[in-house]
C-alpha positions as CSV (number, residue, x, y, z in Angstrom):
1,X,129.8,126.6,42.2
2,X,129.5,123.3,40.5
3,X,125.7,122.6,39.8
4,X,125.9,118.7,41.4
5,X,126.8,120.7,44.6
6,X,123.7,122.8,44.5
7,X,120.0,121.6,45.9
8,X,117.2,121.2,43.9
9,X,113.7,123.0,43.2
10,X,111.5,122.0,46.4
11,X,109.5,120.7,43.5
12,X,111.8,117.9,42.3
13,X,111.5,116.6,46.0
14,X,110.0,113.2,46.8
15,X,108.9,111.9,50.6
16,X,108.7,107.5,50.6
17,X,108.7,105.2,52.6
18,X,110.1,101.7,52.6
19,X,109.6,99.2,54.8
20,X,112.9,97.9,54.3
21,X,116.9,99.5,54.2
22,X,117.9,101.4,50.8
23,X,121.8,101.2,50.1
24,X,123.2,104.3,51.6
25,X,125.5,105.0,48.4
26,X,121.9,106.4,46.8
27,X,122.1,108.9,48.6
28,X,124.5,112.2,49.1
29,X,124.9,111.8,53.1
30,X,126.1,114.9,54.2
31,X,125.5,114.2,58.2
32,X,125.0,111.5,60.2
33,X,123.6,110.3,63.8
34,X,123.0,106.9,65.1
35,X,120.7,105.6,68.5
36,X,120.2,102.7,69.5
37,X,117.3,102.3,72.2
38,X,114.8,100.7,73.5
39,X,115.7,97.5,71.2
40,X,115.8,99.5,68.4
41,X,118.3,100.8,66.0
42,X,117.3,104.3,64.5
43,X,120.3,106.3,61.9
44,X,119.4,109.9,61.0
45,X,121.2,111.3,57.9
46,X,121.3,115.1,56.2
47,X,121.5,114.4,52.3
48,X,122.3,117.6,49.8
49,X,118.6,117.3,49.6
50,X,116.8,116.5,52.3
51,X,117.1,113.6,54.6
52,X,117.3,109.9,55.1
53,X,116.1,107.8,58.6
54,X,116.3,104.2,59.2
55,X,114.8,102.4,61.9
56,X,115.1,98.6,62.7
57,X,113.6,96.5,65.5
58,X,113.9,93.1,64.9
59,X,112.7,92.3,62.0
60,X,111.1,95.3,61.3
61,X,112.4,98.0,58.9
62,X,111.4,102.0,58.2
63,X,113.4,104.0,55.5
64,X,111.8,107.3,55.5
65,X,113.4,109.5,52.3
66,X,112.7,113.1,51.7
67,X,115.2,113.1,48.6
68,X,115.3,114.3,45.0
69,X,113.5,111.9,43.1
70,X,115.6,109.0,42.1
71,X,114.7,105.8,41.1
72,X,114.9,103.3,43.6
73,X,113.0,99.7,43.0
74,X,109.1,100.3,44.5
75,X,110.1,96.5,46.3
76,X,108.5,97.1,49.7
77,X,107.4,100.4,49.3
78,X,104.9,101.8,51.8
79,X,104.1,104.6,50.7
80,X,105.5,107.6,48.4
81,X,104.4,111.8,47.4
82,X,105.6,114.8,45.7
83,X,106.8,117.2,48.2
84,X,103.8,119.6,48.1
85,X,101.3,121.1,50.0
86,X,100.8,119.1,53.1
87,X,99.9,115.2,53.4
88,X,99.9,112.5,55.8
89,X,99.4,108.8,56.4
90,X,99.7,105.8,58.8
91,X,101.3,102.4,57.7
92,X,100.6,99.5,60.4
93,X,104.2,97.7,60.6
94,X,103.4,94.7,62.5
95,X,104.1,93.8,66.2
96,X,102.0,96.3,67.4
97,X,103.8,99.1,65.5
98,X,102.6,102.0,63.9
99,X,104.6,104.6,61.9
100,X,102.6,108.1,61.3
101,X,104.0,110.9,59.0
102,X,102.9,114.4,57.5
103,X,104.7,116.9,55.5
104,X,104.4,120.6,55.1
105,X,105.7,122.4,52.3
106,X,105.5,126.3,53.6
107,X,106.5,128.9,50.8
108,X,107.1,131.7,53.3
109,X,107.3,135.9,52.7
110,X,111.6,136.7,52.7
111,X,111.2,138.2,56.2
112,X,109.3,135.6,57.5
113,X,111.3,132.8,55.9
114,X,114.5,134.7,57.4
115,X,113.1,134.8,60.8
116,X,111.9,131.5,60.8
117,X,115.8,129.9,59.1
118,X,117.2,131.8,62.1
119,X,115.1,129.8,64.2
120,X,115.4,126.8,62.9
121,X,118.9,127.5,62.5
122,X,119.1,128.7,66.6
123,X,116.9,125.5,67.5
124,X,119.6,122.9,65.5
125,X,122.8,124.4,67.4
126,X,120.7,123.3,71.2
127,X,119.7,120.0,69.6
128,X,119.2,117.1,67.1
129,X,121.4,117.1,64.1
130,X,122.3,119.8,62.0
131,X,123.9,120.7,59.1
132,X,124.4,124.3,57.4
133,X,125.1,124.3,53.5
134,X,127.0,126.2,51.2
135,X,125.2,128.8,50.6
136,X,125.3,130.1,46.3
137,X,127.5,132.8,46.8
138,X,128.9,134.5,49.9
139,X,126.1,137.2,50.6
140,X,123.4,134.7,49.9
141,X,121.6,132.5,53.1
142,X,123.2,129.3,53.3
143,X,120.3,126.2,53.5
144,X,120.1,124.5,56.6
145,X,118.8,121.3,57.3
146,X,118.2,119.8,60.6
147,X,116.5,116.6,62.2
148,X,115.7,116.2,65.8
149,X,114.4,113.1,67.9
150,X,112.5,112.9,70.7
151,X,112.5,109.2,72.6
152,X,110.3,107.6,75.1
153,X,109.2,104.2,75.9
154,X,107.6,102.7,72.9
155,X,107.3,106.1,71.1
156,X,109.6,107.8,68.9
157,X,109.3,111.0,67.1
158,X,111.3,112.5,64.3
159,X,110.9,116.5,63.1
160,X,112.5,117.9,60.2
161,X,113.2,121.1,58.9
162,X,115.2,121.5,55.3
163,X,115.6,125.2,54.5
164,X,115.8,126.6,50.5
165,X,116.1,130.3,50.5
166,X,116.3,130.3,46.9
167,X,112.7,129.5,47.0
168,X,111.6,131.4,50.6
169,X,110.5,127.6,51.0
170,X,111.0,125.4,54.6
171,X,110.1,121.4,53.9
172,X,108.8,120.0,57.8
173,X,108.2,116.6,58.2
174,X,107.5,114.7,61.3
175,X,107.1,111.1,62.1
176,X,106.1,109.1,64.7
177,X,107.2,105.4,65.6
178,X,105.4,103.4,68.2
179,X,104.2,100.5,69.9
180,X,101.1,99.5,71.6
181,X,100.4,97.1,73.6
């Protein structure tokens, strides 16, 4: 299989966040939802990597990348880590908004990871958006990577799961969007 086709080493993996919108041709989109709610405007995408979200109210802007590391200018840049171990943070956006994030980087045993890609996998088919790779060859488990969004008033909250069996490795990020009074 052709080697730009295959996902990276967890390792090579980068989580930022912008607080403005990256052109989408950076990225390999592989999936895509969009929402609009609650005055907002909120597109979810699956890259060969990992994932891409952009939120706009208004004037306000959130690009949330868990991508191979690229280099994309630091203008506006809220925050930015290695995809390892876990980490989290809070960026005040203005208007009363708050975004919150963590990250999880959970190198599993093979029959846990299995069990857990089946769930994941099980979870994705009932809701949010989903997408199952290639996998490397035909016995092999194919990646998954799925995104799923949960909406109230003045609250919005984003979980991800990206799947490499190469590695027995599941990426989770979740992030939260909202507004206070």
């Amino acid at each position: 299989m052709n080697a730009f086709l295959q996902r990276p080493r967890v390792a090579d993996l980068c989580f930022a966040v912008f607080g403005r919108p990256l052109h989408p041709e950076l990225f390999d989109v592989l999936a895509v939802r969009q929402v609009e709610r609650d005055g907002y405007r909120l597109s979810v995408s699956i890259t060969r990597t990992g994932h891409v979200i952009y939120w706009r109210h208004k004037e306000l802007f959130v690009t949330e990348v868990a991508d191979a590391s690229q280099p994309i200018s630091e203008s506006r840049r809220l925050l930015s880590h290695k995809l390892r171990g876990e980490r989290s943070a809070t960026v005040r956006l203005g208007q009363g908004f708050t975004y919150q994030m963590s990250f999880q980087v959970e190198i599993l045993a093979p029959e846990i990871f299995l069990h857990v890609h089946d769930e994941i996998l099980a979870d994705g088919k009932r809701r949010g958006l989903l997408h199952n790779f290639q996998p490397n060859h035909r016995l092999a488990i194919a990646p998954l990577g799925h995104i799923a969004a949960e909406t109230r008033p003045g609250c919005l909250l984003l979980s991800s799961f990206h799947t490499f069996p190469e590695e027995n490795t599941v990426v989770k990020t979740q992030s939260l969007i909202e507004q206070r009074p």
